[in-house]
C-alpha positions as MATLAB code, in Angstrom:
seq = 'XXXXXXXXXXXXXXXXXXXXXXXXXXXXXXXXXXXXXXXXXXXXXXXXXXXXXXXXXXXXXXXXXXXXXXXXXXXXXXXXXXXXXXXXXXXXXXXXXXXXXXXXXXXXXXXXXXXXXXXXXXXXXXXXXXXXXXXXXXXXXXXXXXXXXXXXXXXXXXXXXXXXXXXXXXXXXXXXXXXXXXXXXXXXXXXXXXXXXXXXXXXXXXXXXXXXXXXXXXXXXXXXXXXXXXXXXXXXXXXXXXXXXXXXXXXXXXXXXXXXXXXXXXXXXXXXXXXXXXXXXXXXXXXXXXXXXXXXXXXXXXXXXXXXXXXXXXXXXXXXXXXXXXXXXXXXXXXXXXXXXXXXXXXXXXXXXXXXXXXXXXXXXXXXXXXXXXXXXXXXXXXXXXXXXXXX';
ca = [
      31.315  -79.465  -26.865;
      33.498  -80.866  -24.486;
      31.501  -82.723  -21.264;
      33.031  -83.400  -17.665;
      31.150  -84.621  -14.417;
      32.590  -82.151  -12.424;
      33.754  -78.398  -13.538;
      35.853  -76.632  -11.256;
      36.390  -72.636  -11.634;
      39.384  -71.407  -10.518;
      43.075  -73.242   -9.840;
      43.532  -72.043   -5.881;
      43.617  -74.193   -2.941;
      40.328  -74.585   -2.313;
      39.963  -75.888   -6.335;
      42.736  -78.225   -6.580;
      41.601  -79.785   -2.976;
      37.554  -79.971   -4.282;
      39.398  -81.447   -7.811;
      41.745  -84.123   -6.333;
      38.503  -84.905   -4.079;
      35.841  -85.597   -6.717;
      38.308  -86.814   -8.640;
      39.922  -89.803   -6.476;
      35.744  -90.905   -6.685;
      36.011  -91.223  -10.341;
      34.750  -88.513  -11.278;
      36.018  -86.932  -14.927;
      36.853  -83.428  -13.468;
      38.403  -80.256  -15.109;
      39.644  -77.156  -13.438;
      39.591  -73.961  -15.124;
      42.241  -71.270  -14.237;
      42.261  -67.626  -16.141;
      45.904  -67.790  -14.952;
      48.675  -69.461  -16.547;
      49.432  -71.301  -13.663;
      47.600  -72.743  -11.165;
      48.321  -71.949   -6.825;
      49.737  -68.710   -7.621;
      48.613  -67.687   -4.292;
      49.965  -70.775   -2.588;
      53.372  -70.120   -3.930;
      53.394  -66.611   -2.279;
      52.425  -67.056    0.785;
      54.241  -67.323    4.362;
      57.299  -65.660    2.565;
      57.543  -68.372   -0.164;
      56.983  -71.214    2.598;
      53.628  -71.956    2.630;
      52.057  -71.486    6.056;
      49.317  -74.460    4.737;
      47.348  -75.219    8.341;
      46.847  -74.494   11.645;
      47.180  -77.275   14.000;
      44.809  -75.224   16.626;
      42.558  -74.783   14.041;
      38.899  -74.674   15.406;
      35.083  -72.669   14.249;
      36.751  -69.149   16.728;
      39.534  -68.668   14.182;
      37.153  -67.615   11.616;
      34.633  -64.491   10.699;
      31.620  -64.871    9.419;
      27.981  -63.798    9.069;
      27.100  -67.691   10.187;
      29.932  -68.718   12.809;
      28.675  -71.939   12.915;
      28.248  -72.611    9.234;
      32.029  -73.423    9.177;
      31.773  -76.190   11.866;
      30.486  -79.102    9.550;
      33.390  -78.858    6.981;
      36.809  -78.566    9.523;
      35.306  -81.265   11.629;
      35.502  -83.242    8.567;
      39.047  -82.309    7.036;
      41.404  -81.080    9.677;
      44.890  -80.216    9.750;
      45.939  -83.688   10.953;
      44.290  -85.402    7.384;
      45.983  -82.649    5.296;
      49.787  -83.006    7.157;
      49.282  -86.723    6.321;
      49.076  -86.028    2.662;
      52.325  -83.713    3.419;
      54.014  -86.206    4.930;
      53.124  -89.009    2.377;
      54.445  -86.708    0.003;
      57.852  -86.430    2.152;
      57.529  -82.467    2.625;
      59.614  -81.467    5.392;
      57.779  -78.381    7.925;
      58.077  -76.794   11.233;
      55.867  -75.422   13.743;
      56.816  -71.845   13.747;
      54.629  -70.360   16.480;
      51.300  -70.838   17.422;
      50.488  -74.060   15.365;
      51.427  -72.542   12.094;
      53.015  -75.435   10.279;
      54.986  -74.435    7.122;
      57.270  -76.174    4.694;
      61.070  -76.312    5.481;
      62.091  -75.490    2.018;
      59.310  -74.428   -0.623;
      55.940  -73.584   -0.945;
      56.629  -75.073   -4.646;
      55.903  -78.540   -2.575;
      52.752  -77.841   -1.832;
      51.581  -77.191   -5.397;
      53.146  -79.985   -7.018;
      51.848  -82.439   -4.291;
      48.279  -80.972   -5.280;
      49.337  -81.510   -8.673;
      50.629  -84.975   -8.553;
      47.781  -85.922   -6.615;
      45.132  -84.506   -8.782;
      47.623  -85.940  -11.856;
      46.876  -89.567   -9.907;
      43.273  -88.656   -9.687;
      42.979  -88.051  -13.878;
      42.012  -84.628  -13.126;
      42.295  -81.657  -16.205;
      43.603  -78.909  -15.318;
      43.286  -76.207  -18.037;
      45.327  -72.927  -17.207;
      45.131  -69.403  -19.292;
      41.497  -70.087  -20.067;
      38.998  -67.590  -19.386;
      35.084  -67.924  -18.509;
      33.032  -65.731  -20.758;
      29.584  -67.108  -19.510;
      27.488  -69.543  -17.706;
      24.066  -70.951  -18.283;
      22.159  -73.578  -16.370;
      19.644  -76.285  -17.785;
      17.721  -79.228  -17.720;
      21.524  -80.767  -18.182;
      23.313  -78.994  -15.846;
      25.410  -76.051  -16.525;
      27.588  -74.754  -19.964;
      30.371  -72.555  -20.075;
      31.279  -70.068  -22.551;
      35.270  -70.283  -23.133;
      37.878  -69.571  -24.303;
      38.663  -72.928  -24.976;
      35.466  -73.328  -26.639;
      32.312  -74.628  -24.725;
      32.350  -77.155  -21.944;
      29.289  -78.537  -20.052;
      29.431  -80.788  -16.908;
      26.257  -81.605  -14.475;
      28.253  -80.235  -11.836;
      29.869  -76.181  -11.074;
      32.098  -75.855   -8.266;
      33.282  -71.817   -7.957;
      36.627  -71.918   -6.220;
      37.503  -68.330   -7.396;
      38.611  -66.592   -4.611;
      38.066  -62.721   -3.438;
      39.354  -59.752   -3.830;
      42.848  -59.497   -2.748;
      45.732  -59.078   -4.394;
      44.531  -58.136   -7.904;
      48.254  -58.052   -9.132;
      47.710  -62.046   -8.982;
      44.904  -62.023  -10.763;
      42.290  -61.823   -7.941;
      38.200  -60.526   -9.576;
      34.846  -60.754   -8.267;
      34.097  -63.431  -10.880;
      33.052  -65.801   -8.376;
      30.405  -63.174   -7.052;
      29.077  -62.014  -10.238;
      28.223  -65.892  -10.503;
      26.521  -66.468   -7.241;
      24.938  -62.949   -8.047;
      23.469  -64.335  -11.551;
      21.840  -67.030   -9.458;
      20.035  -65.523   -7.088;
      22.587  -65.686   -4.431;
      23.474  -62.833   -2.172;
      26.800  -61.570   -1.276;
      27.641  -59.744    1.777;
      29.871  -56.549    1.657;
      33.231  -56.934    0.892;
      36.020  -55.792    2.601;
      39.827  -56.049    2.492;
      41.151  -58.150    5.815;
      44.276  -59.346    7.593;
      45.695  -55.644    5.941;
      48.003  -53.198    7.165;
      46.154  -49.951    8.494;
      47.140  -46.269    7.320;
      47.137  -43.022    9.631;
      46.960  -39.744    8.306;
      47.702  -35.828    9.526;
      49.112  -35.801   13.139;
      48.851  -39.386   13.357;
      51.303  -40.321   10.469;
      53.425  -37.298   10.962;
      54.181  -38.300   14.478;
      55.472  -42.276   13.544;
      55.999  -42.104   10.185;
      60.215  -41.879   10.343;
      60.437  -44.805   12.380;
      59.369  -47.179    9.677;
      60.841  -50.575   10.568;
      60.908  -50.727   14.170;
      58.642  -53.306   15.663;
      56.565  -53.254   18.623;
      55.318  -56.284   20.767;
      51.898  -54.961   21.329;
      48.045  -56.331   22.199;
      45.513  -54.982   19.635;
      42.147  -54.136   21.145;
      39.093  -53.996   18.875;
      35.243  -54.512   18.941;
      36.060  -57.268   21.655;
      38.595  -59.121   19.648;
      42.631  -59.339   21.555;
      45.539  -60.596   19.591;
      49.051  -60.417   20.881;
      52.100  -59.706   18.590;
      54.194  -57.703   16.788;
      53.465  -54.271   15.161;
      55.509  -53.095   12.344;
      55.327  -49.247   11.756;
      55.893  -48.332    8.434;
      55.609  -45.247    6.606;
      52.095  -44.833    5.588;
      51.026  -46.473    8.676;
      51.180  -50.299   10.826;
      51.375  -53.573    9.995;
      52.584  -56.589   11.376;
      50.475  -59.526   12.718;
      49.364  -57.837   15.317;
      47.527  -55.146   13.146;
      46.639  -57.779   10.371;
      44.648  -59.544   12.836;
      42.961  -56.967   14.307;
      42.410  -55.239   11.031;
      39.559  -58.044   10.249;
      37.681  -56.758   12.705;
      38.264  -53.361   12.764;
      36.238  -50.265   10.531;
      36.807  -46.781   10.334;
      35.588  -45.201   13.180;
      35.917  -47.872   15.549;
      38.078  -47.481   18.814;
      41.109  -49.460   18.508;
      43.529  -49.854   21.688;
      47.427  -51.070   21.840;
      48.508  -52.340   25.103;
      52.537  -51.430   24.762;
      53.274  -53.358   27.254;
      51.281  -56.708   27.241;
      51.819  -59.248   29.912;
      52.456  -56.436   32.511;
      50.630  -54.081   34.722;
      51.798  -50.993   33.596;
      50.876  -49.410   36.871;
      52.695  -51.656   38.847;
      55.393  -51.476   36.559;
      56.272  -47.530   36.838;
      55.976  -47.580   40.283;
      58.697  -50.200   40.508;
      60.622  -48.457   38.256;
      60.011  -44.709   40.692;
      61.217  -46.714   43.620;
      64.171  -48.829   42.280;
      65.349  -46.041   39.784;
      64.084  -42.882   41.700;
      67.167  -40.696   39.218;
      66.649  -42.613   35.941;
      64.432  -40.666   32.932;
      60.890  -42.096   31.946;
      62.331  -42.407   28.408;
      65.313  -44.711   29.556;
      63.386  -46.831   31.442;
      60.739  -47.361   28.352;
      63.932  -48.097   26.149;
      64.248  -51.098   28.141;
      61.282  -52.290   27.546;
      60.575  -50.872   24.008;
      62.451  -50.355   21.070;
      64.889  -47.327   21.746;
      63.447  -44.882   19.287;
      59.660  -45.435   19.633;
      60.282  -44.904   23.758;
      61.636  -41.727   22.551;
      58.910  -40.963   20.295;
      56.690  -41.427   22.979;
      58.173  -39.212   25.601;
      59.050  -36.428   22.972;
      55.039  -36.317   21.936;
      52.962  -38.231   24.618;
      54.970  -37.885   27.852;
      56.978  -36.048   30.169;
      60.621  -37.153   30.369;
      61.816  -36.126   34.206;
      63.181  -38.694   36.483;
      61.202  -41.319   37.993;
      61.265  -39.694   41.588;
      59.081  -36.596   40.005;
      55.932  -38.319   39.260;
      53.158  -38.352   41.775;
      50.776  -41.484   42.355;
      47.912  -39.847   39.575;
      50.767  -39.302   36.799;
      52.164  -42.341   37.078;
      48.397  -44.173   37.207;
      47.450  -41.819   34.174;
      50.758  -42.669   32.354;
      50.028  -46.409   32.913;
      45.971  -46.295   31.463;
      47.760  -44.705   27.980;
      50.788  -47.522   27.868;
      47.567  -49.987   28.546;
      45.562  -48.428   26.009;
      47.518  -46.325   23.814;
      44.830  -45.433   20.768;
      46.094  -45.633   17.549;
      44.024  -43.751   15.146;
      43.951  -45.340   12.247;
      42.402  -43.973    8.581;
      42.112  -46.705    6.335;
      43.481  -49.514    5.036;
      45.583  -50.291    2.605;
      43.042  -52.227    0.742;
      42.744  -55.020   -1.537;
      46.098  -54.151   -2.947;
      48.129  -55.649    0.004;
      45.394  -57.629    1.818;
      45.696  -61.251    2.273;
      42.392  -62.013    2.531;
      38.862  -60.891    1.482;
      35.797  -60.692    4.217;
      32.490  -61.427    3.499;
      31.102  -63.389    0.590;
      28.460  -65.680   -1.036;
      25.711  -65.737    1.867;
      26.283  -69.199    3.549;
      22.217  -69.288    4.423;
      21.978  -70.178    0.852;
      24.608  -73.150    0.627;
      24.745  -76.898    2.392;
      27.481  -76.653    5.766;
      27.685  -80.513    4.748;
      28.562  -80.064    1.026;
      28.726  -76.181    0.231;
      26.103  -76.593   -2.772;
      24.261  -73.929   -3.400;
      19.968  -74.217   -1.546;
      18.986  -72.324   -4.966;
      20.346  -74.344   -8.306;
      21.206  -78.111   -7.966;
      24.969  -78.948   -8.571;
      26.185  -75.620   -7.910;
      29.243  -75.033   -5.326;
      31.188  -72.598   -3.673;
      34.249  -72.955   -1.988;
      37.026  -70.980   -0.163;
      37.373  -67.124   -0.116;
      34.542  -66.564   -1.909;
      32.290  -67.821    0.819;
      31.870  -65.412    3.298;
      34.108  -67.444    5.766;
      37.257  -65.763    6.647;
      39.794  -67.139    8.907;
      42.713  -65.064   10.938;
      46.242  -65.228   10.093;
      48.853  -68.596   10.666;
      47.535  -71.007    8.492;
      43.580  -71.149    8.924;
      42.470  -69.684    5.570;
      44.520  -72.558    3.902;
      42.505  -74.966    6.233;
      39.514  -73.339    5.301;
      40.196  -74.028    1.376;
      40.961  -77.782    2.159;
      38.172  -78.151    4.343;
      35.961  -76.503    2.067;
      37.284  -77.727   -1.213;
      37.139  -81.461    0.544;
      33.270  -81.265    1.216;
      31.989  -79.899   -2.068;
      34.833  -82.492   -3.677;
      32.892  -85.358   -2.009;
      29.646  -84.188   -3.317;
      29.955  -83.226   -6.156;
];
């Protein structure tokens, strides 16, 4: 039986972070990946660029059960410490928009910085071995493998959710917190694109591709950006945002024309361009096709000069608050991200060990912490991965 001080399930961010942690203290630590690579998900994301922090990142980026629960763990590892270990590694990024920093050339940089650092750190990392079972003692914990069995004082699950199963994503990490005792609050697919069905398809479904600068209304939660139709529904970051915190059933709103007063706006437009058509004046302010979408099923297309005061004022509530209808979602399939998670009432803000068994972490996605899109998820799994790596 192989023995380590610190065991750490699953090869992600958050893993390699909590690994490169425990292990720069001297502690003998090996990480266990059912992959056969480790930062699969790393490597994919932001288009193959990595978007790895947020430089706004702050406790309102993120859902969770707890909002505060978060707090103890970013104050302690923020985006400034991990862009030093970026820029000691001589990775090149960019601000893109909105404080998402990504790399200038790979997100392969970010994994083999990880790697060299947990390489410096004397840190195992075993890939294409799976976890067949766990036990707890007197000792600490032992786990079934198929590398044989391995026992270490310390079990840090770094796991991740549910999304993108085509990468290898499983509830493993809740089937462990479930064994001990732990609960775990429904999952859900988020940052996802949304589907429409019937009427509601029908009506955008050909103009897949165009893009839409809209602001996505939901439960109380605004985020301006684009929206991407495409043909079994919308996406863009617009909609992944606001997909977090939207369920079926909920009212969900599109302002079409965000950062002016739509009101004000087509009465400008009625006394400037008294001969012009509705739908020409919307194609100067939307794309072409989806302003003529919108007049062929939504609204009259007459000149300017033959709407009264109440059409235009009625016209102007629906470009304010144009309700999309969604269905569904497209689900774990194509989500980034999975909400909910282990119940952070049961696990240390300070050092994400578990309230119920001694030595026992969770980290990242599986904790029901679950930041929006640009970068804060990543921050999460440092920030996260850093505390139980300093614990442990």
């Amino acid at each position: 039986m192989e023995t380590f001080d610190v065991l750490v399930a699953g090869g992600g961010a958050a893993g390699l972070m909590c690994a490169l942690t425990a292990g720069r203290r001297g502690k003998r630590v090996l990480v266990i990946e059912h992959a056969n690579r480790v930062g699969k998900k790393i490597l994919m994301s932001g288009g193959g660029r990595c978007n790895f922090t947020n430089t706004g990142t702050s406790p309102e980026n993120f859902l969770s059960a707890n909002p505060h629960f978060c707090k103890s763990a970013l104050a302690r590892y923020t985006p400034a410490d991990f862009v030093d270990m970026v820029r000691q590694h001589r990775i090149g990024f960019h601000e893109k928009e909105l404080g998402q920093l990504f790399c200038d050339v790979s997100s392969k940089q970010i994994v083999a910085m990880l790697l060299d650092e947990c390489s410096a750190a004397n840190v195992c990392i075993r890939t294409s071995c799976t976890i067949d079972g766990v036990r707890h003692g007197d000792d600490g914990f032992q786990l079934e493998t198929s590398s044989g069995t391995i026992a270490a004082p310390a079990l840090v699950v770094a796991t991740g959710g549910l999304s993108i199963p085509s990468m290898g994503a499983s509830g493993f990490g809740h089937g462990i917190a479930r064994q001990f005792g732990h609960a775990v609050l429904p999952l859900r697919a988020g940052l996802v694109p949304l589907t429409l069905s019937g009427t509601h398809q029908e009506r955008l479904a050909d103009l897949s591709g165009v893009s839409v600068d809209v602001e996505a209304r939901c439960n109380g939660a605004v985020f301006r950006n684009a929206m991407l139709i495409t043909h079994r529904g919308v996406s863009g970051p617009a909609i992944l945002q606001i997909s977090s915190y939207w369920q079926p059933g909920d009212v969900l709103e599109l302002d079409l024309l965000p950062g002016s007063v739509a009101d004000d706006l087509l009465h400008r437009w009625r006394a400037e361009r008294p001969d012009a058509e509705l739908r020409t004046m919307l194609a100067d302010v939307l794309p072409r096709r989806f302003a003529q979408r919108l007049c062929d099923v939504w609204f009259p297309s007459r000149p300017m000069k033959q709407f009264d005061a109440p059409q235009l004022r009625a016209m102007a509530r629906q470009l304010s608050a144009w309700p999309l209808v969604a269905s569904g979602t497209e689900g774990y399939r194509t989500a980034e991200v999975t909400l909910g998670g282990v119940d952070t009432r049961e696990l240390s803000s300070t050092t994400m060990e578990s309230r119920r068994v001694a030595g026992l972490y969770f980290i990242g996605e599986v904790v029901d912490v679950t930041g929006w899109l640009g970068g804060y998820n990543f921050q999460w799994a440092w920030a996260s991965g850093h505390a139980a790596g300093s614990a442990a």
